[in-house]
C-alpha positions in Angstrom: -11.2 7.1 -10.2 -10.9 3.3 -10.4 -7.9 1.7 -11.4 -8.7 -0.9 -14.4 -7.3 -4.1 -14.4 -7.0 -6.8 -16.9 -5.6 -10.4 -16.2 -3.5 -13.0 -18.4 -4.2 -16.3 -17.2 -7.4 -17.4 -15.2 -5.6 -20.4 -13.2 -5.2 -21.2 -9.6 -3.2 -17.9 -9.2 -5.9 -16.1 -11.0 -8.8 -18.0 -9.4 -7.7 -18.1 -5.6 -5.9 -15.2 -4.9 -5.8 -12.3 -7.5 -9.6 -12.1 -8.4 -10.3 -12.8 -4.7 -7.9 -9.5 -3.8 -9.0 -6.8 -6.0 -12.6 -7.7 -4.6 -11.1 -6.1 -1.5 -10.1 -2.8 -2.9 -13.0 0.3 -3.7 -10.7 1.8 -6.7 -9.9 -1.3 -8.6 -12.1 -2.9 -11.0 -10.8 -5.8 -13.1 -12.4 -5.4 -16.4 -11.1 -8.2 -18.5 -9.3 -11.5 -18.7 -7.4 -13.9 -21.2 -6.6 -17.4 -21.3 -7.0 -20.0 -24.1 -7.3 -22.4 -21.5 -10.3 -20.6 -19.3 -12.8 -22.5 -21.4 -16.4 -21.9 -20.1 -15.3 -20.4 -17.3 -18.1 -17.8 -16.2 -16.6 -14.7 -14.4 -18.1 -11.5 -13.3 -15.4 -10.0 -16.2 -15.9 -10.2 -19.8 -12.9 -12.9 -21.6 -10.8 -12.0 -24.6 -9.3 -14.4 -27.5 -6.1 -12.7 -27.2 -4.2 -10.3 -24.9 -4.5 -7.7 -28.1 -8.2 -8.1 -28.0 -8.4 -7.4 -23.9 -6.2 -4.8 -23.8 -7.7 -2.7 -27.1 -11.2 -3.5 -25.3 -10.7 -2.8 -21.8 -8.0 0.3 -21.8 -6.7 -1.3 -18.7 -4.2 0.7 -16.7 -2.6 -2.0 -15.0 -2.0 -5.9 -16.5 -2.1 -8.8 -14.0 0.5 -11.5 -15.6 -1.1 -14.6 -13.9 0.6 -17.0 -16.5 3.6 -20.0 -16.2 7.0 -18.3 -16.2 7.9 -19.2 -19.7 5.1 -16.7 -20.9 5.8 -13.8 -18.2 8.9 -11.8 -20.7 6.5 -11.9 -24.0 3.3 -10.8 -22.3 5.0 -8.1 -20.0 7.2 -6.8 -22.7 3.4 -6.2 -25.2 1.7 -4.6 -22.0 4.8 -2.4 -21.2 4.1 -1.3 -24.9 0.8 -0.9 -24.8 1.1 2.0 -22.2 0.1 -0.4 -18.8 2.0 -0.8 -15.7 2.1 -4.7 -14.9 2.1 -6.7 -11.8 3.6 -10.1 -12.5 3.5 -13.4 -10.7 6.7 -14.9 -9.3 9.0 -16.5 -10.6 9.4 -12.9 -12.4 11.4 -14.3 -15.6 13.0 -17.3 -16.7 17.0 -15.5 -16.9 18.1 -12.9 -15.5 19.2 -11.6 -18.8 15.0 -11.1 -19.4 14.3 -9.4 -16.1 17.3 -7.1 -16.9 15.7 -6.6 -20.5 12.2 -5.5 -18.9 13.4 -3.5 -15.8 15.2 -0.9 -18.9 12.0 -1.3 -21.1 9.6 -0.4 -18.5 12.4 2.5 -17.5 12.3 3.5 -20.9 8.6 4.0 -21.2 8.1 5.1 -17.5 5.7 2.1 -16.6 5.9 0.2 -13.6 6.4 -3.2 -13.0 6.1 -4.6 -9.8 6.7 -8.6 -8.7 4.1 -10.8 -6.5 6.2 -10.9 -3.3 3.0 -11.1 -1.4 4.9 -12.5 1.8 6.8 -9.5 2.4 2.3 -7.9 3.1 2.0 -11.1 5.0 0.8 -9.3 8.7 3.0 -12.3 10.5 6.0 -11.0 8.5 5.2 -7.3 8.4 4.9 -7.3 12.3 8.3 -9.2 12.4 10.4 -6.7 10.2 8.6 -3.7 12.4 10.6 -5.2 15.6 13.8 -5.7 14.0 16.1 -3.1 15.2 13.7 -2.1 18.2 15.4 -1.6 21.7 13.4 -5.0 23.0 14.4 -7.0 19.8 17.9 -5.9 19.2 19.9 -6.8 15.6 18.8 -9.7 13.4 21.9 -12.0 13.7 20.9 -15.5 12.4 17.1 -16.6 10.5 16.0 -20.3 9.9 13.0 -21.0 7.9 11.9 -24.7 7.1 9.3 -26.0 5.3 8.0 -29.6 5.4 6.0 -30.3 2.2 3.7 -33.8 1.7 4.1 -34.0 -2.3 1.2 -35.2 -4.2 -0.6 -36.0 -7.7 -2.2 -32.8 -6.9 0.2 -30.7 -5.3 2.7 -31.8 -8.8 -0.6 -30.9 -11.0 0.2 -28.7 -14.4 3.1 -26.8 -14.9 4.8 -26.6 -11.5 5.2 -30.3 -11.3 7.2 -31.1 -14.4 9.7 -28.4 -14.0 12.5 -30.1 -12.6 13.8 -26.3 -10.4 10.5 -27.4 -8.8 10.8 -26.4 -5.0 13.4 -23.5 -5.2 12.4 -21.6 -8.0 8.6 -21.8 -7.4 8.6 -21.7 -3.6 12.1 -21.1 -2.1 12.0 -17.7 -3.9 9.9 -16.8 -1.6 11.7 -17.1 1.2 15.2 -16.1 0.1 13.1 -12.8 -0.7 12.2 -12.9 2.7 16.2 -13.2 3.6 16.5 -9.7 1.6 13.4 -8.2 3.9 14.6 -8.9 7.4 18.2 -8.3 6.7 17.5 -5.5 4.6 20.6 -5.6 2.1 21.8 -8.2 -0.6 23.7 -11.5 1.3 27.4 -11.6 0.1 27.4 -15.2 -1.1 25.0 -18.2 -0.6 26.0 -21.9 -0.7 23.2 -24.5 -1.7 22.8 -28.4 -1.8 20.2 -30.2 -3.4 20.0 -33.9 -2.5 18.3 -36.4 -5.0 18.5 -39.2 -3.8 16.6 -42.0 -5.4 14.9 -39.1 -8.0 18.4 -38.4 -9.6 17.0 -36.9 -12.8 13.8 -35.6 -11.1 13.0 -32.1 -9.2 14.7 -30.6 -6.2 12.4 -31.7 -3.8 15.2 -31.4 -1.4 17.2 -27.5 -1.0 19.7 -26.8 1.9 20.5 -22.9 1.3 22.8 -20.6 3.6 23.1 -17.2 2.8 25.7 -14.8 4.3 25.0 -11.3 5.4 27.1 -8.4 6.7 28.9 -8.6 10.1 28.8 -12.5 10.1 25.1 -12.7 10.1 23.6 -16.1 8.7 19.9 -17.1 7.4 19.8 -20.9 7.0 16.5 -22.4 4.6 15.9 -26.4 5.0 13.0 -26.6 2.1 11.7 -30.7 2.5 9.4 -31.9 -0.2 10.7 -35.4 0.5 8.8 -35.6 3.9 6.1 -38.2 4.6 5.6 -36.7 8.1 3.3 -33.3 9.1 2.6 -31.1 6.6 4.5 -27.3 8.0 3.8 -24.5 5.4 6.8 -22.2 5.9 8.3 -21.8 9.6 10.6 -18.9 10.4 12.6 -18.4 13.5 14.4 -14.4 13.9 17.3 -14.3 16.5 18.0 -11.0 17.6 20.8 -9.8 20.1 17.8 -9.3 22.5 15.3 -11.4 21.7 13.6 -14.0 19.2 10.6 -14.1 16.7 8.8 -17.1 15.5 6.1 -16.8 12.7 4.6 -19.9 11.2 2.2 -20.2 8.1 -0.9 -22.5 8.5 -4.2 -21.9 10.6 -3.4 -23.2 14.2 -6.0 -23.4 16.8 -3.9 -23.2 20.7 -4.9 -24.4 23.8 -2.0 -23.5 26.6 -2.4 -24.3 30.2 -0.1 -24.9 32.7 1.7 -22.8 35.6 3.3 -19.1 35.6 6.5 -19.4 37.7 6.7 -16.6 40.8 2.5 -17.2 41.1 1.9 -20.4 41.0 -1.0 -20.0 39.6 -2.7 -22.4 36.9 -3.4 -20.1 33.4 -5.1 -21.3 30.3 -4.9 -19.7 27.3 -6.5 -20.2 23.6 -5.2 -18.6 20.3 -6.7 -18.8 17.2 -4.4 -17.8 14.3 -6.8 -19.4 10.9 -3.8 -18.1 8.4 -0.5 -17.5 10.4 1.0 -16.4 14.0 3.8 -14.8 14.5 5.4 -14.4 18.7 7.7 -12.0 20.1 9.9 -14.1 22.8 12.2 -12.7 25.6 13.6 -16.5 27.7 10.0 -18.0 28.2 7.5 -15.0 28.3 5.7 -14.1 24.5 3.0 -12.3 23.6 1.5 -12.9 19.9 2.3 -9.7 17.4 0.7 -10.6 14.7 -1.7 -12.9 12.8 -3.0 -13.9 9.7 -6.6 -14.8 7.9 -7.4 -17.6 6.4 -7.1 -16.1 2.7 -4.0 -14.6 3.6 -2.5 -15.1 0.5 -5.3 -13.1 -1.2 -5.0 -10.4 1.9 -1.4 -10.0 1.4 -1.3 -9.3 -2.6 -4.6 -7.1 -2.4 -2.2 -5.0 0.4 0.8 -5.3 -2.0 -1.6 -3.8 -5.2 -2.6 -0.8 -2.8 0.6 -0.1 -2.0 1.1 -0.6 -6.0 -1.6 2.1 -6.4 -0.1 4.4 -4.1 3.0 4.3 -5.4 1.4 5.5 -8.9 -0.6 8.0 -7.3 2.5 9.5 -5.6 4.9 9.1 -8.6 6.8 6.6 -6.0 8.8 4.0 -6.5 6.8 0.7 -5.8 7.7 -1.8 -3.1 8.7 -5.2 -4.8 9.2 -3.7 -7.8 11.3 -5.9 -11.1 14.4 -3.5 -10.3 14.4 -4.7 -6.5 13.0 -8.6 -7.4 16.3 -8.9 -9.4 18.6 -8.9 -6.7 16.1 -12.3 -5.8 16.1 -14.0 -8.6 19.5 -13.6 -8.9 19.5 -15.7 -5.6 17.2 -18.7 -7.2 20.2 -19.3 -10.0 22.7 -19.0 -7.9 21.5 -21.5 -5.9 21.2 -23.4 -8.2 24.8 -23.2 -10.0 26.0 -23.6 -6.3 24.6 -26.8 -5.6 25.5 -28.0 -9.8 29.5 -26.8 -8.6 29.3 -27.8 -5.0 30.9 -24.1 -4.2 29.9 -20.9 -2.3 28.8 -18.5 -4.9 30.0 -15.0 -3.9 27.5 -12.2 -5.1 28.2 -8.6 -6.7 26.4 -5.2 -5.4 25.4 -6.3 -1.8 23.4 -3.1 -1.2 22.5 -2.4 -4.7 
């Protein structure tokens, strides 16, 4: 059997990493897409003038919501109804008020709707959460992820650009998502500042975020879209009570040399990592655990819809599903109200 697919909006999203991913798995097919704004846009899929039209047609079993927030709660809420489970694109809803809204309607009509956290499929950042809580990497006690950003014409293209919760709610989600995944529980408050400077009434190009977990455990997110300097993708750092992990985002291409203490002897070494490295280190010794391909943002949400498909296989809960993405959005407006009050924002239900 082969799971059909149907997809609402054929943009970047649409274009460069969901079409790209189902290609990758034998039981998909996609079998229809919808977007006013496709134009003559020739696919190996027929298009539809509405979403009514596509989903009559195509009988899909699971809706691809590819679309700009704003349009996410209307176009889950009519494939919920029309009997499809629906994998949406982050950021899930625009309230929280929404996503609670669609969590009890898809309850209600046991469907399944599952959120693009494509990071947590990552290979740098499953290998990463695999050594937490080993014997050689101890407790996580303290993350720091940082990202260094060049803005430009293109980068602020459509959509994304003129929403002034630019860099937290479209990017930074997915790292405070990230915060939930190594930690594995809910942090008890988080306190964020977002500088201006001379953009007063423009985006938040700028977000300084610390969330607190249990047992005085910290994670620490420096987001920089004001940078003129190196472009840096997302760069995490794990400190265990044993040792540390360091993943970065970006295709590197290392050449090491110098000389091992004890031997003496000269070593040389090359790594090529085209989408993302992650290292295990213990003082000065590392090895690599994990790495990425260059479409790893395809690779990771064509893993996250075959874990999707195995969850409906199994009758399992899915990972990143709309119940479990809650807790995160929850985290993007309170980051928000925290840097509007200038106050720590203490959060309800830690582990729920």
């Amino acid at each position: 059997m082969k799971w059909k697919i149907a997809i609402c909006g054929l943009g970047a999203a649409a274009i460069n990493i969901h079409i790209p991913a189902y290609r990758k798995l034998a039981d998909v097919e996609v079998v229809g897409g919808f977007d006013p704004l496709a134009g003559e846009k020739i696919l190996s899929f027929p298009l539809f003038d509405s979403m009514d039209d596509m989903l009559a047609a195509t009988q899909a079993d699971i809706v691809v919501i590819a679309t700009p927030t704003g349009s996410h709660y209307e176009l889950t809420r009519k494939a919920l109804e029309a009997g499809c489970h629906v994998l949406c694109e982050k950021p899930f809803m625009n309230s929280l008020q929404e996503a609670s809204d669609i969590v009890d309607l898809a309850q209600a009509l046991d469907r399944n709707v599952v959120v693009n956290n494509q990071y947590r499929f990552m290979q740098i950042h499953e290998a990463s959460h695999q050594l937490i809580n080993s014997a050689e990497f101890g407790r996580l006690l303290f993350m720091s992820a940082s990202q260094t950003f060049y803005v430009s014409e293109h980068s602020e293209e459509g959509w994304r650009g003129q929403d002034l919760q630019r860099t937290c709610k479209e990017f930074g989600i997915h790292v405070l998502d990230l915060a939930r995944f190594y930690f594995n529980e809910n942090p008890i408050s988080i306190r964020a500042r977002m500088p201006r400077g001379d953009l007063q009434d423009g985006p938040d190009y700028l977000n300084l975020i610390e969330l607190e977990f249990s047992g005085d455990r910290v994670a620490q997110i420096t987001l920089d879209r004001l940078s003129k300097g190196p472009h840096r993708y997302l760069d995490i750092r794990l400190d265990g009570s044993e040792g540390v992990i360091e993943s970065s985002i970006g295709g590197k291409l290392g050449l090491h040399a110098g000389i091992r203490g004890g031997s003496r002897r000269p070593y040389l070494q090359v790594d090529m990592s085209p989408g993302g490295q992650a290292r295990f280190y213990q003082r000065e010794k590392f090895r690599k655990i994990a790495s990425d391909p260059l479409d790893l943002f395809a690779h990771a949400t064509s893993k996250l819809m075959a874990a999707f498909i195995h969850a409906l296989d199994t009758k399992t809960t899915p990972p990143c599903s709309a119940a479990d993405n809650f807790h995160t959005l929850a985290l993007v407006f309170a980051a928000y109200e925290s840097s509007r009050t200038n106050q720590t924002i203490f959060l309800e239900d830690q582990n729920g």
